[in-house]
C-alpha positions as CSV (number, residue, x, y, z in Angstrom):
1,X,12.1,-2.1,-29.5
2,X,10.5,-5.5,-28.4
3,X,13.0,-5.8,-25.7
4,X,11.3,-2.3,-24.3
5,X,7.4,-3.7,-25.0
6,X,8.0,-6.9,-22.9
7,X,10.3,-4.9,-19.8
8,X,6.8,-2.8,-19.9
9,X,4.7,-5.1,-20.1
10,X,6.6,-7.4,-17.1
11,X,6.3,-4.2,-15.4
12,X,2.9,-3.4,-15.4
13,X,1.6,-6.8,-14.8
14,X,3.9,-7.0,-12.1
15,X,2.3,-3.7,-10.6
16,X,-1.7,-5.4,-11.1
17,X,-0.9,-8.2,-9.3
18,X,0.8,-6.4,-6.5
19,X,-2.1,-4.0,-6.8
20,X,-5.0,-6.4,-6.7
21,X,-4.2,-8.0,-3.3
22,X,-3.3,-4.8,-1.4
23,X,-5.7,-4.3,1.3
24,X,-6.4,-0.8,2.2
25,X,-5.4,0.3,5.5
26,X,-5.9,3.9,7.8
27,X,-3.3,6.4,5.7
28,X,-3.9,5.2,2.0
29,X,-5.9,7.6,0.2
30,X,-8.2,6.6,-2.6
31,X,-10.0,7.8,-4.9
32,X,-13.5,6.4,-6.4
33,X,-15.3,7.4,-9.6
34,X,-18.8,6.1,-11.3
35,X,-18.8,7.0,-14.9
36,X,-21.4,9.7,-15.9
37,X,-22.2,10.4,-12.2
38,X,-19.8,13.3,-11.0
39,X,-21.7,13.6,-7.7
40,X,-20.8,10.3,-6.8
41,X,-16.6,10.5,-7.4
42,X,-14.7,11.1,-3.9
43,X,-11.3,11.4,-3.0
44,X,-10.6,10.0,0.7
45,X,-7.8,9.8,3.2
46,X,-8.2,6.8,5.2
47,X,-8.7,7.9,9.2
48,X,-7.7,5.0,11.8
49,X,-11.3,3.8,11.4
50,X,-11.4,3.0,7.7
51,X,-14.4,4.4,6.9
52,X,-15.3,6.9,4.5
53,X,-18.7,8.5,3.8
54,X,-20.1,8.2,0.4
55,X,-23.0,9.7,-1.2
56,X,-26.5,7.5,-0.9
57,X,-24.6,4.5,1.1
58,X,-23.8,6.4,4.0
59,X,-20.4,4.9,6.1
60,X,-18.5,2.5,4.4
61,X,-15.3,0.5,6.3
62,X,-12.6,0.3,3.5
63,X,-10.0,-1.1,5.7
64,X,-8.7,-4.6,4.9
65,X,-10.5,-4.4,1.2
66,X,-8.8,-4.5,-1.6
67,X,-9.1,-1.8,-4.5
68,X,-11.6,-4.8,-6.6
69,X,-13.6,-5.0,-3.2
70,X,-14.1,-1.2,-2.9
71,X,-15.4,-1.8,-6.9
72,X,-17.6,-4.1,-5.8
73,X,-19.1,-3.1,-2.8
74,X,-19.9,0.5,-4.3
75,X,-21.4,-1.4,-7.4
76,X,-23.4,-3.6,-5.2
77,X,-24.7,-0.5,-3.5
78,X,-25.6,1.5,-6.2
79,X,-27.3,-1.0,-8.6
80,X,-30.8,-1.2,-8.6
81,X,-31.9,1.5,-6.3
82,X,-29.6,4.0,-7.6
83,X,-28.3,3.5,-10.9
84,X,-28.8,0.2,-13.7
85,X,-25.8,-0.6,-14.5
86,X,-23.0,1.8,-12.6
87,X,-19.5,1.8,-13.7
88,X,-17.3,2.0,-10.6
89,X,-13.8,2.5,-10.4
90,X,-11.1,3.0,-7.6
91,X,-7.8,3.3,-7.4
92,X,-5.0,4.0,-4.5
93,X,-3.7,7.7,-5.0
94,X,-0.9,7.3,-2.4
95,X,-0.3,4.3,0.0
96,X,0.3,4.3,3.6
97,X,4.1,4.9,4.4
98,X,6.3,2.0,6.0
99,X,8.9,3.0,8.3
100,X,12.7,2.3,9.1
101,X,15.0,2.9,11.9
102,X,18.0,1.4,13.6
103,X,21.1,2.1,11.7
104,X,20.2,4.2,8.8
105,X,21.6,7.5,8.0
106,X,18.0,9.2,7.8
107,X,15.5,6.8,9.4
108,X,11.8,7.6,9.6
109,X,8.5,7.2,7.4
110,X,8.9,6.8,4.1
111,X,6.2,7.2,1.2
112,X,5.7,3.1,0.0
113,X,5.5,2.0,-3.4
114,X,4.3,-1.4,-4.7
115,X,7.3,-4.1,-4.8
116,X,9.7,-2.4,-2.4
117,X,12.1,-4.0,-1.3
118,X,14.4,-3.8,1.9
119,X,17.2,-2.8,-0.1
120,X,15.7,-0.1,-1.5
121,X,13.8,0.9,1.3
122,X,17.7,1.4,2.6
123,X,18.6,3.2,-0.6
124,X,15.5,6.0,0.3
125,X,16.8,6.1,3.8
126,X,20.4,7.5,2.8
127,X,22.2,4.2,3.2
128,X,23.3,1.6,6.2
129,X,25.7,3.6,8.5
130,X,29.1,2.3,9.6
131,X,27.6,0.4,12.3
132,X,25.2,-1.4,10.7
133,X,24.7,-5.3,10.3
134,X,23.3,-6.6,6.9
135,X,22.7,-10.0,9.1
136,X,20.5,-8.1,11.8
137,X,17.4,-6.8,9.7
138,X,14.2,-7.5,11.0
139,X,10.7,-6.4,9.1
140,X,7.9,-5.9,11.9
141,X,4.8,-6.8,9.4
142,X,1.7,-4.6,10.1
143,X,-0.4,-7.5,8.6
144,X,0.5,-9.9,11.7
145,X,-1.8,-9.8,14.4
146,X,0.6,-10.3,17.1
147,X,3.9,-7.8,17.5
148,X,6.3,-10.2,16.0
149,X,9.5,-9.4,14.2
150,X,10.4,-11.8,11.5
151,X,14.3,-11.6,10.3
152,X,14.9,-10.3,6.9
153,X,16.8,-9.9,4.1
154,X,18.0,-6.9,1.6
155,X,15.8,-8.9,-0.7
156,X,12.6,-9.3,1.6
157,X,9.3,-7.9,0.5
158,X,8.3,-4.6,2.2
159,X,4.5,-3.8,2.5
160,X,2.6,-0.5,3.1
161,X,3.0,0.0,7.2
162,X,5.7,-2.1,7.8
163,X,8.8,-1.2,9.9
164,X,12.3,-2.1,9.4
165,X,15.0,-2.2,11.5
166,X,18.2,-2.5,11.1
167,X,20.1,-3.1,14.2
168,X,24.2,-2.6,14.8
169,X,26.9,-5.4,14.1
170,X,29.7,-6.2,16.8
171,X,33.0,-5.5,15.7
């Protein structure tokens, strides 16, 4: 039974961590809730400009914030003018999707999940075809500025938006 406490507990401190730097980004939707304050709880898919419209503070950008940010910003907002002390909370509901093509039985957009990997990004996609080179995978980060593709590993970190591709071995 301790065994099962500390794989949960590795679990879900592994998920806050890789939670509390995710910055939000057009296709995440979130939700926001102040305690005691129905009115001011919104649910909001993330357009390509990033901002949402919330009650009293008019446009806010949400892209490139983390969840805390979103907290804080809100909190920032409210207090004082609004509301003493206001209890903000937000959360991701579902995440942008990251993508994967090349030589995949079903490539395309796939719903991401905190601590994916490349392997299992594979796994969603139906498996590496035939063709396919475990030494040719390359992660196209949507974090990078400039349209670079890094080479990767079945190991490599996938984030929300990224694409994969895997590309074909010569025989």
């Amino acid at each position: 039974m301790r065994w099962l406490a500390a794989v949960l507990l590795a679990l879900c401190s592994q998920w806050a961590v890789a939670n509390s730097d995710y910055k939000l980004g057009p296709g995440d939707q979130v939700q926001i809730r102040v305690f005691g304050q129905p009115d001011l709880n919104i649910d909001a898919l993330l357009g390509k400009s990033g901002v949402v419209s919330y009650p009293f503070l008019g446009e806010l950008t949400l892209t490139g914030l983390t969840v805390k940010e979103v907290e804080q910003l809100i909190y920032s907002g409210l207090k004082g003018d609004y509301l003493v002390e206001p209890n903000v909370y937000a959360q991701v509901i579902s995440y942008r999707p990251f993508y994967i093509h090349g030589e995949v039985e079903e490539p395309g957009a796939y719903p991401y999940q905190p601590g994916l990997t490349v392997d299992q990004a594979i796994a969603l996609a139906g498996g590496l075809t035939e063709r396919a080179s475990t030494d040719k995978i390359f992660l196209l980060s949507e974090q990078q500025q400039q349209a670079k593709r890094s080479k990767a590993s079945l190991q490599s970190q996938v984030a929300a938006g990224d694409t994969i591709k895997i590309e074909q071995r010569f025989f």
